[in-house]
N, C-alpha and C positions, 0 to 999 in steps of 0.2 A: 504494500500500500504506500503510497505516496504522501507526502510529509502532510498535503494539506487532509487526510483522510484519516489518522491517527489522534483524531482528539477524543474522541470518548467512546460508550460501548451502544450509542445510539448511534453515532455514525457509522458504524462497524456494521449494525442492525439491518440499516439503515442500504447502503453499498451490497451488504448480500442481498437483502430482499431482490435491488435492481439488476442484478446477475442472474437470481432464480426467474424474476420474471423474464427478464430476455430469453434464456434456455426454452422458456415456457413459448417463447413467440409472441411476449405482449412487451410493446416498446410505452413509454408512457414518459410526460416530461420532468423532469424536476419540478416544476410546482406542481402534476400530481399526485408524484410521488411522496415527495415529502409530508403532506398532509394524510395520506394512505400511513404510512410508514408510522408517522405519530401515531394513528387513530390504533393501527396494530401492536406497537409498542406499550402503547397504555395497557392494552387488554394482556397482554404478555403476563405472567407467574413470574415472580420475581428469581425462581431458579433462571429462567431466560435469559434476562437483564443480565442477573450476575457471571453468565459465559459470556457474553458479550462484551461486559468490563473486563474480565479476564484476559479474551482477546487483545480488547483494547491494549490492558499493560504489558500485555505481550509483545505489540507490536511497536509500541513506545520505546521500551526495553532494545528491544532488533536493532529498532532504529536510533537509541543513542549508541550503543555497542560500534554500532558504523560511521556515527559523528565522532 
């Protein structure tokens, strides 16, 4: 992931959803995705969120290791 995509475990969330949908064959824009992405977020079980922070510090981690 790219420096601007490693800020937290929603935007992690957030970048997979938009890959699963592409696979899927549905392209949709960032404004509406992001609103989708929130609204499925919210409803998310917090076990969810917390791999997705995980991610997150994972990938924070990678990426100071290589600064």
């Amino acid at each position: 992931m790219s420096i601007m995509n490693k800020r937290n475990g929603f935007m992690v969330y957030r970048k997979t959803l938009n890959k699963h949908l592409e696979i899927l064959g549905v392209r949709i824009t960032m404004q509406q995705l992001s609103p989708l992405a929130g609204s499925l977020w919210g409803s998310e079980p917090e076990q969810v969120k917390d791999y997705y922070k995980e991610v997150s510090e994972k990938i924070k981690k990678l990426h100071n290791n290589r600064v």
